[in-house]
Backbone bond lengths (Angstrom), bond angles and torsions (degrees), N, CA, C in turn:
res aa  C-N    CA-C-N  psi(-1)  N-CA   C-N-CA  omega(-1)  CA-C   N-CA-C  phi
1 X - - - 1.443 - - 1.532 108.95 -
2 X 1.217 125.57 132.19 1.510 132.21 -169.93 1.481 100.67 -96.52
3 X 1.436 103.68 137.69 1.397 101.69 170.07 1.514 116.08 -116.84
4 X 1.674 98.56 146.56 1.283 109.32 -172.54 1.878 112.50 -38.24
5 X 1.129 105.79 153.55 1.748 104.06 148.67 1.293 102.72 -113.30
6 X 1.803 82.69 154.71 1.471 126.22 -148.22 1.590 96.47 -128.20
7 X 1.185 116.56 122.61 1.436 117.89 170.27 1.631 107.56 -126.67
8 X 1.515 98.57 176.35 1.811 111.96 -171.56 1.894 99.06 -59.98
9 X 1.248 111.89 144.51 1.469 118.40 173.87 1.793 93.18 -92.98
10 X 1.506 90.72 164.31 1.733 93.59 -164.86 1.600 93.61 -140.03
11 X 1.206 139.03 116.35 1.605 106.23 4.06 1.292 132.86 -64.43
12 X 1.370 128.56 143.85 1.030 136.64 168.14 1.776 124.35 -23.02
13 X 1.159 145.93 84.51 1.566 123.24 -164.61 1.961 99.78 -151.17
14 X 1.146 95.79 160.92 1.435 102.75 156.85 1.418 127.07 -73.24
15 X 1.216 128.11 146.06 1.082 117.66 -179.45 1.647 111.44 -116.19
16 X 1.646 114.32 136.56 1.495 98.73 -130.93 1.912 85.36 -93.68
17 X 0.529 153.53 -40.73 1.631 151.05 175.77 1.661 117.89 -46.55
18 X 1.664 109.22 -20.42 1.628 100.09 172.59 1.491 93.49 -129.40
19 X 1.118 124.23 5.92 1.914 136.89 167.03 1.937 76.65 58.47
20 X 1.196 144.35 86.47 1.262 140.70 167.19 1.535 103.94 -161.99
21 X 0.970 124.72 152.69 1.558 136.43 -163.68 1.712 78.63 -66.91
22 X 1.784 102.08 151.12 1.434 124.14 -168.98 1.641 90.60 -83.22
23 X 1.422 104.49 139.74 1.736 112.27 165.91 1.369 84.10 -120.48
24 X 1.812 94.08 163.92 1.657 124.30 162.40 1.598 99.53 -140.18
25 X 1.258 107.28 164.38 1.396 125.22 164.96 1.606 120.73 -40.56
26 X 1.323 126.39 153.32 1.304 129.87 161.82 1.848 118.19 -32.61
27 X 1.048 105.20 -59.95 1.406 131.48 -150.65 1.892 98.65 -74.93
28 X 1.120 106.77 -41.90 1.976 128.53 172.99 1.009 89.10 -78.97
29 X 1.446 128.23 -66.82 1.539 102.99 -163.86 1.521 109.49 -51.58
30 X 1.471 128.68 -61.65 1.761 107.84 -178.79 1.130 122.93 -57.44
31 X 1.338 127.19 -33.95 1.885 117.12 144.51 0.758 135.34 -13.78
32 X 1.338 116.95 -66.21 1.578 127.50 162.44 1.575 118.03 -43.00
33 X 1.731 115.77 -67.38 1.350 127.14 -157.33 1.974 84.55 -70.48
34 X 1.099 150.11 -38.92 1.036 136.08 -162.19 1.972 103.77 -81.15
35 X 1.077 110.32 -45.90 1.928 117.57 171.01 1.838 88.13 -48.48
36 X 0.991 117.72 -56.74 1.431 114.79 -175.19 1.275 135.03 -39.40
37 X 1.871 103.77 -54.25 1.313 126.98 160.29 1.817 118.69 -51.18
38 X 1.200 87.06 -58.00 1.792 107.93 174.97 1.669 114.35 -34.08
39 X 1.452 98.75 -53.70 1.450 122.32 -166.96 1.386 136.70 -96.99
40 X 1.725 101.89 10.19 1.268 119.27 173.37 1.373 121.77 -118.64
41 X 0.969 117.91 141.14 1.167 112.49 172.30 1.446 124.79 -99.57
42 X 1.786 116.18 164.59 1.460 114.92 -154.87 1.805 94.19 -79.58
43 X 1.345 128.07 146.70 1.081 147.92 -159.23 1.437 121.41 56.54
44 X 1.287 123.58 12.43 1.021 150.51 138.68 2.066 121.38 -7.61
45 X 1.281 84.25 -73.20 1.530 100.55 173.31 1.561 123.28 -112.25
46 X 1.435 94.89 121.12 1.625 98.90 -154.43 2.141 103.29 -47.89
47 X 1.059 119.43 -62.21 1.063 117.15 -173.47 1.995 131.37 -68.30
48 X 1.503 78.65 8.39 1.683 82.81 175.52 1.375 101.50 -156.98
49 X 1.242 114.93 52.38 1.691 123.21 166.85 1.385 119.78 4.78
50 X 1.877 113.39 -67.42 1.200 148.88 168.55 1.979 117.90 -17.31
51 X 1.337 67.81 -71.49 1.334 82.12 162.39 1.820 152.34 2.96
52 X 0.856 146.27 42.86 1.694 150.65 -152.56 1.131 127.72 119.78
53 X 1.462 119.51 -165.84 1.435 122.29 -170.60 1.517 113.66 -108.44
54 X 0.997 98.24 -46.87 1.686 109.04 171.75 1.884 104.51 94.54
55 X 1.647 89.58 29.82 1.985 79.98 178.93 1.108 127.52 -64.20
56 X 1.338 121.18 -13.76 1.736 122.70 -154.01 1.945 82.78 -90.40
57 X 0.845 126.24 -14.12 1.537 140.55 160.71 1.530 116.45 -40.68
58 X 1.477 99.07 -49.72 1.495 119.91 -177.76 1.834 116.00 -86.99
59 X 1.126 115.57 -6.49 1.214 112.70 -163.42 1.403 104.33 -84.38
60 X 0.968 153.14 -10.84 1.410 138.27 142.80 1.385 118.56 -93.17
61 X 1.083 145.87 53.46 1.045 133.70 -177.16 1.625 90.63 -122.32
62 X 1.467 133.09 168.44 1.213 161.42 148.54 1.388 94.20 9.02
63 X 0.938 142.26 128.75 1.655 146.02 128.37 1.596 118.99 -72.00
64 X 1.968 101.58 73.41 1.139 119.93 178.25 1.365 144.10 -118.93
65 X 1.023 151.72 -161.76 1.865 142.70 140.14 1.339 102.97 -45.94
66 X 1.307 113.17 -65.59 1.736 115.85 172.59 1.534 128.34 -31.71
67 X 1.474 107.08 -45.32 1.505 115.66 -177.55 1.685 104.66 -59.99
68 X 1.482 99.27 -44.60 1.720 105.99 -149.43 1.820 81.70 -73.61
69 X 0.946 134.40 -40.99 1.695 129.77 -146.93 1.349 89.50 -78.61
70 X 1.761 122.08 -41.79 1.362 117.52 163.69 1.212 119.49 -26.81
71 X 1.479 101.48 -86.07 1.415 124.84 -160.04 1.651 112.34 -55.85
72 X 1.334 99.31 -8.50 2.076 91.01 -175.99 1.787 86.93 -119.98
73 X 1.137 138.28 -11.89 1.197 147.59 -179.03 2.088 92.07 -54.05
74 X 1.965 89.91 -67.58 1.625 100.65 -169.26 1.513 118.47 -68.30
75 X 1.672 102.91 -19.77 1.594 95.35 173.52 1.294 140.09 -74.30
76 X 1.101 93.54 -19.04 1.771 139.89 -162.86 1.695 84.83 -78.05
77 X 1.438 118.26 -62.65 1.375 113.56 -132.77 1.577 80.48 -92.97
78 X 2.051 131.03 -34.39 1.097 117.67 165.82 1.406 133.45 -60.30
79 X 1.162 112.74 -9.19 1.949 111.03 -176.80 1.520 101.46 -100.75
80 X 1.439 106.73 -28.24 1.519 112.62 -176.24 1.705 91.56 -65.07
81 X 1.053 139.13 -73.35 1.493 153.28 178.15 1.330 111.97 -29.22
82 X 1.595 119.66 -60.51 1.291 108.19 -155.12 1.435 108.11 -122.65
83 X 1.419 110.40 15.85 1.874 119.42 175.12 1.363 94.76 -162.98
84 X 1.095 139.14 47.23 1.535 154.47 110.31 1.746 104.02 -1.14
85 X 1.012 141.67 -76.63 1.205 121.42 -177.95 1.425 110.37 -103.52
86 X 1.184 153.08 25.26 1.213 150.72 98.53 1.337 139.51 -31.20
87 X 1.216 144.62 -66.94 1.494 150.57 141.28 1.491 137.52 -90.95
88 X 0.935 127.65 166.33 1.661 127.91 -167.71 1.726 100.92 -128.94
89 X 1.112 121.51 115.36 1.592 112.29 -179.18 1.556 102.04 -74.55
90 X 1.341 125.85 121.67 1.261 153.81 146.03 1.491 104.67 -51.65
91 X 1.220 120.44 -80.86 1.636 126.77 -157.19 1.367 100.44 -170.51
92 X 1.697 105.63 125.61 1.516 130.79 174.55 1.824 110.29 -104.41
93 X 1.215 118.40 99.78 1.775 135.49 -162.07 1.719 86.99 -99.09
94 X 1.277 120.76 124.32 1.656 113.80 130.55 1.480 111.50 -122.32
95 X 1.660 103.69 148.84 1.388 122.63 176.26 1.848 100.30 -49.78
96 X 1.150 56.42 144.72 2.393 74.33 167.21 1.908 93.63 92.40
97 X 1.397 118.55 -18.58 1.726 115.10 -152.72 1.946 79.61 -72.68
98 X 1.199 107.44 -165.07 1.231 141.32 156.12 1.765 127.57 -26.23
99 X 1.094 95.24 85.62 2.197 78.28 -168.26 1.551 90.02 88.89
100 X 1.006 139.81 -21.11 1.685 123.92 -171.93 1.585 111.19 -73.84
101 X 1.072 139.09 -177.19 1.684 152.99 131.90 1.111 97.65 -66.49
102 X 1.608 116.42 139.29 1.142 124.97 140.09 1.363 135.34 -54.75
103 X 0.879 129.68 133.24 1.664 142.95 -145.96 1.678 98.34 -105.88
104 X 1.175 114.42 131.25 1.384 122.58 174.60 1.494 138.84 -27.16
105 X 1.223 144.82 88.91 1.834 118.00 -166.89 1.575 116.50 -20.41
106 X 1.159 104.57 132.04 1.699 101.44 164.73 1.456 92.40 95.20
107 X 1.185 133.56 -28.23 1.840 118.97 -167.28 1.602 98.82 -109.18
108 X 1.431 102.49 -166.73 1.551 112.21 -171.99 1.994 85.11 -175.07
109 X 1.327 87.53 119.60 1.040 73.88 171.73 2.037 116.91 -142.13
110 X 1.238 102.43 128.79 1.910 110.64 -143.23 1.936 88.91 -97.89
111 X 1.100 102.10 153.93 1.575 127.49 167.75 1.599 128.59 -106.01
112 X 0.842 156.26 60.02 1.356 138.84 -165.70 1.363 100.90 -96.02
113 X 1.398 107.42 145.73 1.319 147.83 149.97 1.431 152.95 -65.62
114 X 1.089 147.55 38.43 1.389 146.54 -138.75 1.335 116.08 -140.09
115 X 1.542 106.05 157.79 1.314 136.83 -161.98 1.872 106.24 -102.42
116 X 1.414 116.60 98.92 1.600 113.85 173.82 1.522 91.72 -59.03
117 X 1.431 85.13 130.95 1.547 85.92 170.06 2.115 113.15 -80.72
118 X 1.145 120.91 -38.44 1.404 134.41 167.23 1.661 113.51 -39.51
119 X 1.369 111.63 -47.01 1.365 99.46 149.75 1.550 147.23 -145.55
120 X 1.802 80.56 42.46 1.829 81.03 -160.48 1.330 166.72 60.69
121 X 1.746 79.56 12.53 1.419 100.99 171.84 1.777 113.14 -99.99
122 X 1.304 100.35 142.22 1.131 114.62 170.82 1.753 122.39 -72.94
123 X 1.554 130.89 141.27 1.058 138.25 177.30 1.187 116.67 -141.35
124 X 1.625 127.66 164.07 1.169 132.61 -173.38 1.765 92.58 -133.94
125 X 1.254 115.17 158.28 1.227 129.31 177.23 1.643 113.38 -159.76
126 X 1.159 131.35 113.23 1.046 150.95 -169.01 1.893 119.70 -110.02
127 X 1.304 120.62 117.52 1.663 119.91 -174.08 1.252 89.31 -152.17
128 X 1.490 93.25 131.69 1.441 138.42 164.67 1.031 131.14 -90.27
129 X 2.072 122.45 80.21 1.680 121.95 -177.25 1.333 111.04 -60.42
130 X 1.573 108.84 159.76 1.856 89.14 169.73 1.828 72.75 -167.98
């Protein structure tokens, strides 16, 4: 019988019933590390500048063609970059684009799509800047 993998839960914490650093599933854990990517911005983290997308950047700007080509332009080029052999971008959606809802004043809110590469399952993950 194979057992799942188990990676670090994020945030980082103890978990108080086995007093041992918190795990989650495979599938949450890249959930997590991708909301992460999504939600930081570049200089962000002192030791890896590089680092994120810089959307909360975008959240007032134009609700346009421009925004959306942005906004899947930087996701694209951040998941490609920094989880390269972890996920495969499928499809980057923001509200307000094409076929979308318009997305709230002040928010932005992005869709991604992707393929774990470890086991081929497909996922969706959805975050809301504001």
């Amino acid at each position: 019988m194979a057992i799942a993998r188990q990676d670090f839960a994020y945030p980082f914490r103890v978990d108080p019933a086995s007093q041992q650093t918190a795990q989650t599933g495979y599938p949450a854990h890249v959930d997590q590390m991708v909301r992460q990517l999504l939600l930081t911005a570049p200089g962000e983290r002192v030791n890896l500048p590089q680092f994120g997308c810089g959307l909360r950047s975008l959240v007032f700007a134009p609700n346009a063609d421009a925004l959306m080509a942005t906004v899947k332009l930087r996701v694209i080029q951040g998941l490609n970059q920094w989880l390269a052999g972890v996920v495969n971008v499928i499809d980057v959606v923001t509200a307000g684009g094409s076929g979308g809802t318009p997305a709230e004043p002040g928010t932005l809110e992005v869709t991604v799509t992707y393929t774990l590469v470890e086991t081929q399952t497909s996922q969706a993950v959805t975050v809301t800047v504001a």
